[in-house]
PyMOL Python script that loads the backbone (N, CA, C, O; Angstrom):
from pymol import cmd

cmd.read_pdbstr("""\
ATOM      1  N   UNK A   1     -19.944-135.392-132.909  1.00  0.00           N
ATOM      2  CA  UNK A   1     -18.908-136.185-133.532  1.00  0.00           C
ATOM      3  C   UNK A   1     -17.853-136.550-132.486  1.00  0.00           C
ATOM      4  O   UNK A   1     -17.073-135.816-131.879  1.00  0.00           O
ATOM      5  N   UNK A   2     -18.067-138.148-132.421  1.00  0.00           N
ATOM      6  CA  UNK A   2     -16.583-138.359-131.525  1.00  0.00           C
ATOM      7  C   UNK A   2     -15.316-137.941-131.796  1.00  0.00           C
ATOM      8  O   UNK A   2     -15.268-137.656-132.992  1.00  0.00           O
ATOM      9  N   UNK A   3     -14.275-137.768-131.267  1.00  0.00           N
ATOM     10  CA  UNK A   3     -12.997-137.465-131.397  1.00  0.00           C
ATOM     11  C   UNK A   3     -12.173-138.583-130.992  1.00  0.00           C
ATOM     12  O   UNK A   3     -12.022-138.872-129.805  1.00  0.00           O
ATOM     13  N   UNK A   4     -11.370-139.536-132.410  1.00  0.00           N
ATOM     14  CA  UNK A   4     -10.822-140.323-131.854  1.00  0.00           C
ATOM     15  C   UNK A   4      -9.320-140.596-131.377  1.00  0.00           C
ATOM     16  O   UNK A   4      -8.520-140.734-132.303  1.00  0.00           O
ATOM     17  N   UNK A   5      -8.872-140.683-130.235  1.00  0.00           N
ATOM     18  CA  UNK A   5      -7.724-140.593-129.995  1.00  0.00           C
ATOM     19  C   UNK A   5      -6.626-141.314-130.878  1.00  0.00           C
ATOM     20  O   UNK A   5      -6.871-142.388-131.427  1.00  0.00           O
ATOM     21  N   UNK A   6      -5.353-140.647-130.995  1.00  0.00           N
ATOM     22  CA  UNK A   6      -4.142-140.988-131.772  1.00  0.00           C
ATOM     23  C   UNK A   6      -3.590-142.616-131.509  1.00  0.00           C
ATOM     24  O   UNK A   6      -3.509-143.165-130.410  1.00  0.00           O
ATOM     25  N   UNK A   7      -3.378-142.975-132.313  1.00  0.00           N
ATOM     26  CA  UNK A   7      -3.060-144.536-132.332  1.00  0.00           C
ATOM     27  C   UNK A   7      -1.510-144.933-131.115  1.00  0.00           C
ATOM     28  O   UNK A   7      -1.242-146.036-130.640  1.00  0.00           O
ATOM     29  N   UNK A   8      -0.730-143.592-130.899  1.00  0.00           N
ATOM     30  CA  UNK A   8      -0.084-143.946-129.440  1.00  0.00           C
ATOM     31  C   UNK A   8      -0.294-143.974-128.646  1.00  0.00           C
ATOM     32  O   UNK A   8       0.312-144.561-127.750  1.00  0.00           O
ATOM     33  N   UNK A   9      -2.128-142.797-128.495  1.00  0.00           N
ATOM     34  CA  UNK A   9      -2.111-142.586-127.169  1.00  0.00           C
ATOM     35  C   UNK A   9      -3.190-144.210-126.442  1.00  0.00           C
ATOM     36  O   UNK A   9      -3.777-144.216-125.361  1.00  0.00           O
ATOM     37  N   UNK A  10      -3.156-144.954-127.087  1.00  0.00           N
ATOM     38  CA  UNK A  10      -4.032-146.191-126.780  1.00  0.00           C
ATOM     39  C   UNK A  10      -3.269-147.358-126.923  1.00  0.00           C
ATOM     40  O   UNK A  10      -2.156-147.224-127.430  1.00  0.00           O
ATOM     41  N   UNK A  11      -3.529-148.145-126.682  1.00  0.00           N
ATOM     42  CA  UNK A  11      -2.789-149.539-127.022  1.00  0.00           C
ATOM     43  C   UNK A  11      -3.329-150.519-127.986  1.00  0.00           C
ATOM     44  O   UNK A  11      -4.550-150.672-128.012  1.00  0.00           O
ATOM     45  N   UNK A  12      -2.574-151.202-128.784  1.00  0.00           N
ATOM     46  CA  UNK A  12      -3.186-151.831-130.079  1.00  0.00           C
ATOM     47  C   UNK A  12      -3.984-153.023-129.665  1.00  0.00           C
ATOM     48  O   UNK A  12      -3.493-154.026-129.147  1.00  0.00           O
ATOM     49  N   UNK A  13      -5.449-152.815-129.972  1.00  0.00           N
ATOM     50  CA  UNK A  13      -6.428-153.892-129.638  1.00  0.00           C
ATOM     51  C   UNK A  13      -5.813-155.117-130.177  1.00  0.00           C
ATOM     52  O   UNK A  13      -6.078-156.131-129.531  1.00  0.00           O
ATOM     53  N   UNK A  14      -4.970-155.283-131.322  1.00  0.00           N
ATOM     54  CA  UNK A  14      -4.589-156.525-131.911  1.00  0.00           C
ATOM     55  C   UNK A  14      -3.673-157.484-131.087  1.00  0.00           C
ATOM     56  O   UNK A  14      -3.723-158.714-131.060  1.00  0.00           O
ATOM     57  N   UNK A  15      -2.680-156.503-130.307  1.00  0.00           N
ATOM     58  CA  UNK A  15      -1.629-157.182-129.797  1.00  0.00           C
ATOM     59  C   UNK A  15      -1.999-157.815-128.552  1.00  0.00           C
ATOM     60  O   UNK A  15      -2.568-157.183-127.662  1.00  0.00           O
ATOM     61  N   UNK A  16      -1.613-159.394-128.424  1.00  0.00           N
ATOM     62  CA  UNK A  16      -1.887-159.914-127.102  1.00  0.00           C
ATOM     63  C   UNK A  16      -1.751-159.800-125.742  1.00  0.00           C
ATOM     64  O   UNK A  16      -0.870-158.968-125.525  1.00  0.00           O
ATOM     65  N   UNK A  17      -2.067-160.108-125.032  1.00  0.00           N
ATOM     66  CA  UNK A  17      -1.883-159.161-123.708  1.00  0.00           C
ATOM     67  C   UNK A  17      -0.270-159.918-123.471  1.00  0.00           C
ATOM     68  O   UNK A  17       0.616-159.081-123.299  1.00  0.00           O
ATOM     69  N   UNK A  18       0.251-161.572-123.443  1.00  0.00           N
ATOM     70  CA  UNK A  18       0.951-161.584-123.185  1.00  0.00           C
ATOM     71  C   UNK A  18       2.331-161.450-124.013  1.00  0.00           C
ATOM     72  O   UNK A  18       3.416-161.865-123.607  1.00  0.00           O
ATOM     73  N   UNK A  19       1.977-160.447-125.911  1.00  0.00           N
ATOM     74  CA  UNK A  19       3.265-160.132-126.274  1.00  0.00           C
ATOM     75  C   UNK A  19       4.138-159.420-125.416  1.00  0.00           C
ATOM     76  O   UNK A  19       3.872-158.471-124.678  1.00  0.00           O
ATOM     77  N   UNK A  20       5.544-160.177-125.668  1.00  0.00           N
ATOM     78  CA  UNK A  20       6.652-159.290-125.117  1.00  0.00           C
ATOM     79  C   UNK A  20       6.572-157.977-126.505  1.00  0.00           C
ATOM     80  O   UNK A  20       6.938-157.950-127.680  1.00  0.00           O
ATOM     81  N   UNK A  21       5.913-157.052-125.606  1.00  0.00           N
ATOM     82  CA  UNK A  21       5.820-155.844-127.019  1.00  0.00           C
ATOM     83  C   UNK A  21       7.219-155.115-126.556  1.00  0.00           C
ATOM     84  O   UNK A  21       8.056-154.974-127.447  1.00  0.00           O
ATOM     85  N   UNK A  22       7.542-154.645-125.254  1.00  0.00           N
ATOM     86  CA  UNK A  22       8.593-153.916-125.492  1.00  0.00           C
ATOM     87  C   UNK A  22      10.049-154.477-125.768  1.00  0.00           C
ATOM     88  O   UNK A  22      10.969-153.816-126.249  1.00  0.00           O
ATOM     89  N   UNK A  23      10.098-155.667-125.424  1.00  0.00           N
ATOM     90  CA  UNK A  23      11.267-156.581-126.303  1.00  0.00           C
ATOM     91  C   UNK A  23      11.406-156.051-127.807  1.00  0.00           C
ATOM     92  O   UNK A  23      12.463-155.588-128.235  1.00  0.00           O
ATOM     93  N   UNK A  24      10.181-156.169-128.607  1.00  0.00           N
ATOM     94  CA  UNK A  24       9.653-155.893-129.969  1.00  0.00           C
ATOM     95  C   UNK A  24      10.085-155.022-130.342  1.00  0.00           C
ATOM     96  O   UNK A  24      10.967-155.043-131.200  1.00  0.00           O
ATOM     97  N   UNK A  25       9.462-153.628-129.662  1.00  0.00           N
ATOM     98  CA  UNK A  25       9.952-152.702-129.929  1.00  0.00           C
ATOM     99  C   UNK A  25      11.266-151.791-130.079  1.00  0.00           C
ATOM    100  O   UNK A  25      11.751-150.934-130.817  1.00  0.00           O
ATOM    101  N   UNK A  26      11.591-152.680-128.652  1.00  0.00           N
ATOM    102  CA  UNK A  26      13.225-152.127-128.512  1.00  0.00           C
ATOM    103  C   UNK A  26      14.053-152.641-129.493  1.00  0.00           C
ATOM    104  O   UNK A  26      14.769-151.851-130.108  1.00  0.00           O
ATOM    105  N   UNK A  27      14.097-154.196-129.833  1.00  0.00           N
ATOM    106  CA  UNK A  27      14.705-154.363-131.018  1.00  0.00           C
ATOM    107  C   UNK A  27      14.202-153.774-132.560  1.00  0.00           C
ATOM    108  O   UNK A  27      15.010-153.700-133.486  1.00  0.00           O
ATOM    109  N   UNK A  28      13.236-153.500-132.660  1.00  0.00           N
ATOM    110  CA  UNK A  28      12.737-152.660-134.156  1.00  0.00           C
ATOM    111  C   UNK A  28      13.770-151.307-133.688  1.00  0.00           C
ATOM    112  O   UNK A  28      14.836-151.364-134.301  1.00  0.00           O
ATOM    113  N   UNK A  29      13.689-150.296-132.884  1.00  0.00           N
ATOM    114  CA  UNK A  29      14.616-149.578-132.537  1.00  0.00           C
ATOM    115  C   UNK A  29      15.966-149.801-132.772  1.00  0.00           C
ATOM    116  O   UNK A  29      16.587-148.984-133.451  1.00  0.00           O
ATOM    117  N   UNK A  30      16.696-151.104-132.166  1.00  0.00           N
ATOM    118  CA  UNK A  30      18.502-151.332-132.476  1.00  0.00           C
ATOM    119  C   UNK A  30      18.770-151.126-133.581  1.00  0.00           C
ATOM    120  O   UNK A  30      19.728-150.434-133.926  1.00  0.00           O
ATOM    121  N   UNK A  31      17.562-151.978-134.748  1.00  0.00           N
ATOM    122  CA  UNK A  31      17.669-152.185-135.729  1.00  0.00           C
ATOM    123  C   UNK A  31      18.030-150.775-136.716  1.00  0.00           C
ATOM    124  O   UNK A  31      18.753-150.499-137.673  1.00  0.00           O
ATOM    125  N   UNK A  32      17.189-150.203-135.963  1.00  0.00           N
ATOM    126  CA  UNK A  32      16.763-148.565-136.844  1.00  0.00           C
ATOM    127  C   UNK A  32      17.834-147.945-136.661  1.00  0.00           C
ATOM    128  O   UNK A  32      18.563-147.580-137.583  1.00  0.00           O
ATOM    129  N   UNK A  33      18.111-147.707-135.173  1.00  0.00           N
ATOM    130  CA  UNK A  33      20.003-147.284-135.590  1.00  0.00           C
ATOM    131  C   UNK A  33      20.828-147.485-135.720  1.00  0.00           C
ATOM    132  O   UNK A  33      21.816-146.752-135.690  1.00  0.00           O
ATOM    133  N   UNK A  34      20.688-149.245-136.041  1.00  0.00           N
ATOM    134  CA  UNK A  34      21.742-149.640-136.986  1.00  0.00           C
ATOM    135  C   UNK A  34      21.863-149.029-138.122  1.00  0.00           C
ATOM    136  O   UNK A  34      22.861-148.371-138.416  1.00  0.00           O
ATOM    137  N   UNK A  35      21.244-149.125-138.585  1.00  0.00           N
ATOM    138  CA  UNK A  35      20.903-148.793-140.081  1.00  0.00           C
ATOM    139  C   UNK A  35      21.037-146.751-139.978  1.00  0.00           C
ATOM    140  O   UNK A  35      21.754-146.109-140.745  1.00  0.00           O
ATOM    141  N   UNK A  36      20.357-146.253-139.107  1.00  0.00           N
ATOM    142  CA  UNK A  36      20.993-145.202-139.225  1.00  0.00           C
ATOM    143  C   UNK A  36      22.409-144.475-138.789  1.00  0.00           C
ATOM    144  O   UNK A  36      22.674-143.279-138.904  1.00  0.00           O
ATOM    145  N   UNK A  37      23.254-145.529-138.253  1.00  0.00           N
ATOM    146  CA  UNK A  37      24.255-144.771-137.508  1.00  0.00           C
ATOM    147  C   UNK A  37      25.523-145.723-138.273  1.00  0.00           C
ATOM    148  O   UNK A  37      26.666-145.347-138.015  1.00  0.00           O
ATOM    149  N   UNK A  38      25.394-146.761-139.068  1.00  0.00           N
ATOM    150  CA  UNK A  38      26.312-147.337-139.995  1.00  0.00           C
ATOM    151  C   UNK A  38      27.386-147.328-139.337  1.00  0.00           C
ATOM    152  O   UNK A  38      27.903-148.434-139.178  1.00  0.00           O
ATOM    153  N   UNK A  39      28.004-146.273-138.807  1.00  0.00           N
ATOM    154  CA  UNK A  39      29.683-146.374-139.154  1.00  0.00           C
ATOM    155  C   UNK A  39      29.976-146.076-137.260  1.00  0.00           C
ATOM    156  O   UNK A  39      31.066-145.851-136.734  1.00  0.00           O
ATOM    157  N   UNK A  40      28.569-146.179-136.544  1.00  0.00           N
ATOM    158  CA  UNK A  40      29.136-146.627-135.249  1.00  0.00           C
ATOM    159  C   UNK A  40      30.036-147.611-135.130  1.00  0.00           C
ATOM    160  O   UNK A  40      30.323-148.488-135.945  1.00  0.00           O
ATOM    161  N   UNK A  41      30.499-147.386-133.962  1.00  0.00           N
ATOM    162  CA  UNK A  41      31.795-148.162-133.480  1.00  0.00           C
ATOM    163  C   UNK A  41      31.160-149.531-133.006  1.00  0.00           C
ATOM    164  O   UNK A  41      29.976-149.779-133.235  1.00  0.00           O
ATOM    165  N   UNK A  42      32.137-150.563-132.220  1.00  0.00           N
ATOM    166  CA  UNK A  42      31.068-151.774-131.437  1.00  0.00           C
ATOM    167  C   UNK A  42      31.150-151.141-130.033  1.00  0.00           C
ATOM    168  O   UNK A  42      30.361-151.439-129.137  1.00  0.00           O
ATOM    169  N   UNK A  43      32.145-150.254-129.897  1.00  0.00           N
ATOM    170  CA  UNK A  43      32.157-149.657-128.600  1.00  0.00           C
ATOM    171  C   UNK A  43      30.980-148.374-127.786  1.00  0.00           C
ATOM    172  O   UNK A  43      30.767-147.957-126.647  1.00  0.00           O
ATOM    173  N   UNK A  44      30.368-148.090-129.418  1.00  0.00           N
ATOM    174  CA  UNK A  44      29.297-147.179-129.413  1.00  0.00           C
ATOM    175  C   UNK A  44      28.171-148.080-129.331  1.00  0.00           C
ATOM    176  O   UNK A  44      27.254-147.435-128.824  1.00  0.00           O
ATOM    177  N   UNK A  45      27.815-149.198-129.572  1.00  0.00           N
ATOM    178  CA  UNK A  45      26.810-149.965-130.118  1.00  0.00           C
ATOM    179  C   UNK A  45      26.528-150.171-128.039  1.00  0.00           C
ATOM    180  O   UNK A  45      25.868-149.543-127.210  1.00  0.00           O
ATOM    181  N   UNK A  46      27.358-151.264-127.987  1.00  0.00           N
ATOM    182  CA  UNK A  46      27.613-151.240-126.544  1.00  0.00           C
ATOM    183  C   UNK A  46      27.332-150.618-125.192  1.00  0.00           C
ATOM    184  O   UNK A  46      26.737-151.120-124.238  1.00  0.00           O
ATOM    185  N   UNK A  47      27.909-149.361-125.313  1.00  0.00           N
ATOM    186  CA  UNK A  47      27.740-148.055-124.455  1.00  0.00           C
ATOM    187  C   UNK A  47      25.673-148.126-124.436  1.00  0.00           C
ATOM    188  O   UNK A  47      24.943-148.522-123.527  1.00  0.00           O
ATOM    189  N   UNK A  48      25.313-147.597-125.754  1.00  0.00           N
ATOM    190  CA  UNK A  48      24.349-147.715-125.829  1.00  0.00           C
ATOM    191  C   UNK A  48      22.880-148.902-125.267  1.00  0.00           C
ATOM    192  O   UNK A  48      21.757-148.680-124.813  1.00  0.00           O
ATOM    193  N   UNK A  49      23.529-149.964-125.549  1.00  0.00           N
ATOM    194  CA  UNK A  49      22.144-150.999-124.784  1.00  0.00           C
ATOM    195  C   UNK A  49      22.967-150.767-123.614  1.00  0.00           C
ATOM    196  O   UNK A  49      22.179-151.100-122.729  1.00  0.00           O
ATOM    197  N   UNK A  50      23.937-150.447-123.077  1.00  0.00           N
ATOM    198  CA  UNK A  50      24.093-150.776-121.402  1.00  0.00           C
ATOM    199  C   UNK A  50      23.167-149.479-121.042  1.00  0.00           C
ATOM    200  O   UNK A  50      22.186-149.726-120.342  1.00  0.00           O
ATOM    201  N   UNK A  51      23.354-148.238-121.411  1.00  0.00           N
ATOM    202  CA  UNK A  51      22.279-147.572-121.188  1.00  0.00           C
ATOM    203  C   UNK A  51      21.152-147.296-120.852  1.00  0.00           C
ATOM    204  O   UNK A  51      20.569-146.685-119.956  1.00  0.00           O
ATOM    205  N   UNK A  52      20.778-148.304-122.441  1.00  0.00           N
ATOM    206  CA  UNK A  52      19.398-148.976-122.347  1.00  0.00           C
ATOM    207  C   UNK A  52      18.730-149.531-121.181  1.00  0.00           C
ATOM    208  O   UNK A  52      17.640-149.280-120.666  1.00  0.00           O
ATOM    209  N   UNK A  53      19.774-150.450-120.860  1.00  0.00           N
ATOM    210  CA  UNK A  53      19.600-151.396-120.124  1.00  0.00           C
ATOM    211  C   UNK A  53      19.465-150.299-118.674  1.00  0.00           C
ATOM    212  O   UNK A  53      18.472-150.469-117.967  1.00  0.00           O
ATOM    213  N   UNK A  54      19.941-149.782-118.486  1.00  0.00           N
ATOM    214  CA  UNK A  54      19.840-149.300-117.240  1.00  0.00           C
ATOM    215  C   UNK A  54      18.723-148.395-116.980  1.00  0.00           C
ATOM    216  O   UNK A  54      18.415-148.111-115.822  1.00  0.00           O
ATOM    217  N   UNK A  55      18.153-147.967-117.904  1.00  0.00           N
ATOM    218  CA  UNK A  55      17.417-147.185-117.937  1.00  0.00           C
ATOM    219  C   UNK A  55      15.847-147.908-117.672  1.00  0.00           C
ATOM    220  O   UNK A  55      14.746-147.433-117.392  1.00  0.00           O
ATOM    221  N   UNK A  56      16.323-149.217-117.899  1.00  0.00           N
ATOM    222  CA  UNK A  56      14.812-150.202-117.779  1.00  0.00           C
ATOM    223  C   UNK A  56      15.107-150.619-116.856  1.00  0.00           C
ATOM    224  O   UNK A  56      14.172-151.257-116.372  1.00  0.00           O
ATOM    225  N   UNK A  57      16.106-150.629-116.165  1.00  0.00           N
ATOM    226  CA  UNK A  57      16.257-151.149-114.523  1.00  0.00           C
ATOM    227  C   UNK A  57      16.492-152.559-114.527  1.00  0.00           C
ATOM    228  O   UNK A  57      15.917-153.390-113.824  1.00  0.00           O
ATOM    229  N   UNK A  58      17.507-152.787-115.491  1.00  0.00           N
ATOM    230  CA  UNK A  58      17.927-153.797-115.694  1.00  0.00           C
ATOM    231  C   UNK A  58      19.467-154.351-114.712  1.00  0.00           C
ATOM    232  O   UNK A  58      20.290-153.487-114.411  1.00  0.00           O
ATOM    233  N   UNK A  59      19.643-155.467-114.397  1.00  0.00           N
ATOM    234  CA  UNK A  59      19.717-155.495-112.877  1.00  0.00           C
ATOM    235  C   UNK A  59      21.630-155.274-113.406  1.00  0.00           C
ATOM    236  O   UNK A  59      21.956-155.749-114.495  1.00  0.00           O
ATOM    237  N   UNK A  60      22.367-154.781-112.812  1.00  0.00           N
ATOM    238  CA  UNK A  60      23.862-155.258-112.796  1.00  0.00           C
ATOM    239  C   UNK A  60      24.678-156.450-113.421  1.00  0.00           C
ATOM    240  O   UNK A  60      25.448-156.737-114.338  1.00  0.00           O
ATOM    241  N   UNK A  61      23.878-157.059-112.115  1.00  0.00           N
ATOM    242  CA  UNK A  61      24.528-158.364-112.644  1.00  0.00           C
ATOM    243  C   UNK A  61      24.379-158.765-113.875  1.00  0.00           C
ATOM    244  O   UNK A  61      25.431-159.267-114.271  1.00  0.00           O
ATOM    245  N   UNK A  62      23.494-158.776-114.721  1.00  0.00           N
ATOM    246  CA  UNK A  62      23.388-159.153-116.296  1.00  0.00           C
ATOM    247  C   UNK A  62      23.850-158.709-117.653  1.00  0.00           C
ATOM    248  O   UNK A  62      23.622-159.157-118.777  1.00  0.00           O
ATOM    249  N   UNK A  63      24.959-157.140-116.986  1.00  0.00           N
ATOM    250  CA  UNK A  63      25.158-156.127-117.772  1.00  0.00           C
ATOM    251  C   UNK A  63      26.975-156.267-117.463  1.00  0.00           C
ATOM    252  O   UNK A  63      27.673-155.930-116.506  1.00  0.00           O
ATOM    253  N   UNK A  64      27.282-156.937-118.793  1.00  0.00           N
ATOM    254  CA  UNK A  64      28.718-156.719-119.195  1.00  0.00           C
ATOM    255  C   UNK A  64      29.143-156.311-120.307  1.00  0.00           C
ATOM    256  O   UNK A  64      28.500-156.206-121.351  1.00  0.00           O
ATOM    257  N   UNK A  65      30.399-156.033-120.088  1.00  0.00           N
ATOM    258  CA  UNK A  65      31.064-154.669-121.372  1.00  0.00           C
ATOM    259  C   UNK A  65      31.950-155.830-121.672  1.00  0.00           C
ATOM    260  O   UNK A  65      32.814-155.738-122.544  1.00  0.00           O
TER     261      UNK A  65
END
""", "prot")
cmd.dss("prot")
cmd.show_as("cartoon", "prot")
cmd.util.cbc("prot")
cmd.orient("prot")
């Protein structure tokens, strides 16, 4: 009996090679803690994608507060 691997640990045969998936994803994410963090600040909202952003090696120059 094969053993079939978990649906993260593979990539979704459906999705095209050239979706922007992690665009996708990252916004399904904002969304989610929008909705879970409600009564963040805009100064919290903020802090956070610059984070983001840096963390994807997102360049300086494109990143203002």
């Amino acid at each position: 009996m094969e053993v079939m691997p978990h649906t993260y640990d593979c990539a979704d045969p459906t999705t095209p090679i050239a979706s922007p998936f992690l665009s996708i994803s990252l916004l399904r994410t904002a969304k989610l803690w929008s909705f879970l963090h409600p009564g963040a600040t805009q100064g919290q909202r903020v802090a956070l994608a610059l984070e983001v952003a840096k963390m994807l090696g997102v360049s300086a120059e494109y990143m203002t507060e």
